[in-house]
C-alpha positions, 0 to 999 in steps of 0.5 A: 489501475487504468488510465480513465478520460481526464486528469486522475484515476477518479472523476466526480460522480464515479460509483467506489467500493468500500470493503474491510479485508482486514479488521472491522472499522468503527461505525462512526469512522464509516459514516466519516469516511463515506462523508468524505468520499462523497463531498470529494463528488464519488458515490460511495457503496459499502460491501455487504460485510464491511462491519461484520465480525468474524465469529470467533476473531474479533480482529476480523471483519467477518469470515474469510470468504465474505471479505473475499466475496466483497473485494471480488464483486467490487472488483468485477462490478463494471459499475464500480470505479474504484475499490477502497480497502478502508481499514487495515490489522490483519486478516489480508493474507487469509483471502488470497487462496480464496479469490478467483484469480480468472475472474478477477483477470476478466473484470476491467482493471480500476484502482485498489487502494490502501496500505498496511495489512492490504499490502498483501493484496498489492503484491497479488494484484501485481503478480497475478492481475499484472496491475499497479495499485494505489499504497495510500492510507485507508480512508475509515481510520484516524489516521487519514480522516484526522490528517489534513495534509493525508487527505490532501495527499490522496486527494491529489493522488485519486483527481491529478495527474500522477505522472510527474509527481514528486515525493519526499519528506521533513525527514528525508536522508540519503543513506546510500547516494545515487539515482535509480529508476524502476517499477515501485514494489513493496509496502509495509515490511511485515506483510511482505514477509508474511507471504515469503514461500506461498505455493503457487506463489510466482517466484520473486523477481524484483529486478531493475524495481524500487522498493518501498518498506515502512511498518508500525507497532514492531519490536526492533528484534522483530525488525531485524528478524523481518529484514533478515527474511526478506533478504535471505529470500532473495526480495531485494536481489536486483533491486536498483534503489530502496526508499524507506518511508516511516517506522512509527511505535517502533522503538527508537528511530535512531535504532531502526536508522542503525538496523538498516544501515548495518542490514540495508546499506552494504547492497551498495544501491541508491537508499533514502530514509524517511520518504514520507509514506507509510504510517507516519502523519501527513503520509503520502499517497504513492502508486505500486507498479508503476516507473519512478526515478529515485533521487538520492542526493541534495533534496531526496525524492522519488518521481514518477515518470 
């Protein structure tokens, strides 16, 4: 993301990229999308493969290099403001040895925006490209286009300042009390094991950050044994503060509270629960790399500076 004249990331009449780095969208849910996109006053522009399917994997939106190819000519379009990542799933991963990371680096940094299984492309454009990026639902699934505060939510966070702007949730607890401040890393809990020992890989350095963490459709077993990699890779050492957003379809939220007080709680920093990002209804729209003070104590929120 850059800073752009006015008061948000986007202006009315800015040309965006949709593109499936992940698992192929419904049709219809294009069609939505790109109806939304264009009442909020964008000129949206579909990637030449944002309905392929890949040839033997129906769970992907085409072959690896054609997604690829569609994030990296949006990306390097001067004409194209942002890049919407529009559906998640899995598929992510098996494109960050594809992209060329020199030209990205000589394109002009705009937004990249979604969630879930893009997380992968989060944590590239962050330690590669050096850039913050926009953690927000996408924009061709029920989960945003069926959710009226979602919409809101990423609304606000495309056209307003962000600066300033606060975060919290119904269920927002204090786990472990305190303040923190610190450039906001992570996402979605799964996808940032899945990329732990890459060669190439910079080596992880998360100190003086906030870490964000949410998943979905995960077994509790598979929760522990996801945690535990983060931890015994080193992910949280440093950290001045973690806010956990939602945990939706994974088993009992009393049970996932009880893991991460027994797994999380002993780092002794600041930690919130439920923070309201993630997969969870009127999810927020909360940008990646970028400084925020967590406030874990009476109302627990994240701000950003």
């Amino acid at each position: 993301m850059t800073a752009r004249p006015g008061p948000g990331l986007l202006q009315p009449g800015d040309r965006v990229g949709l593109v499936s780095p992940s698992g192929t969208p419904t049709e219809e849910n294009v069609q939505r999308a790109v109806r939304l996109l264009t009442g909020w006053g964008l000129d949206p522009v579909l990637g030449a493969h944002v309905l392929d399917r890949h040839p033997r994997a129906s769970y992907l939106a085409g072959t690896d290099a054609d997604r690829a190819g569609d994030i990296q000519d949006f990306w390097c379009d001067a004409s194209i403001a942002a890049v919407f990542c529009i559906r998640g799933g899995y598929g992510a991963v098996r494109l960050l040895d594809l992209l060329d990371v020199e030209r990205l680096r000589a394109a002009s940094p705009k937004p990249l925006i979604g969630s879930s299984d893009v997380t992968a492309l989060h944590e590239y454009w962050a330690e590669h490209l050096g850039l913050p990026t926009l953690f927000a639902p996408m924009v061709a699934t029920d989960a945003l286009l069926d959710d009226d505060a979602a919409r809101r939510h990423l609304h606000e966070a495309l056209f307003s300042p962000l600066a300033g702007r606060e975060y919290t949730g119904a269920a927002a607890e204090v786990l472990v009390p305190g303040r923190a401040t610190g450039v906001l890393t992570g996402g979605t809990l799964s996808l940032l094991s899945m990329t732990l020992g890459a060669r190439g890989r910079p080596p992880i350095d998360n100190r003086g950050k906030i870490g964000l963490l949410e998943d979905v459709t995960e077994d509790m077993y598979r929760l522990d044994g996801l945690l535990m990699s983060l931890l015994r890779a080193g992910w949280f050492e440093g950290m001045t503060g973690l806010a956990l957003g939602s945990w939706s379809k994974c088993g009992e939220l009393h049970e996932v509270k009880a893991l991460v007080e027994e797994l999380l709680c002993p780092m002794g920093i600041p930690l919130v629960w439920e923070l309201g990002f993630g997969h969870g209804p009127a999810a927020h729209s909360i940008p990646l790399g970028v400084e925020a003070t967590l406030i874990a104590e009476g109302t627990p929120r994240l701000v950003l500076a």
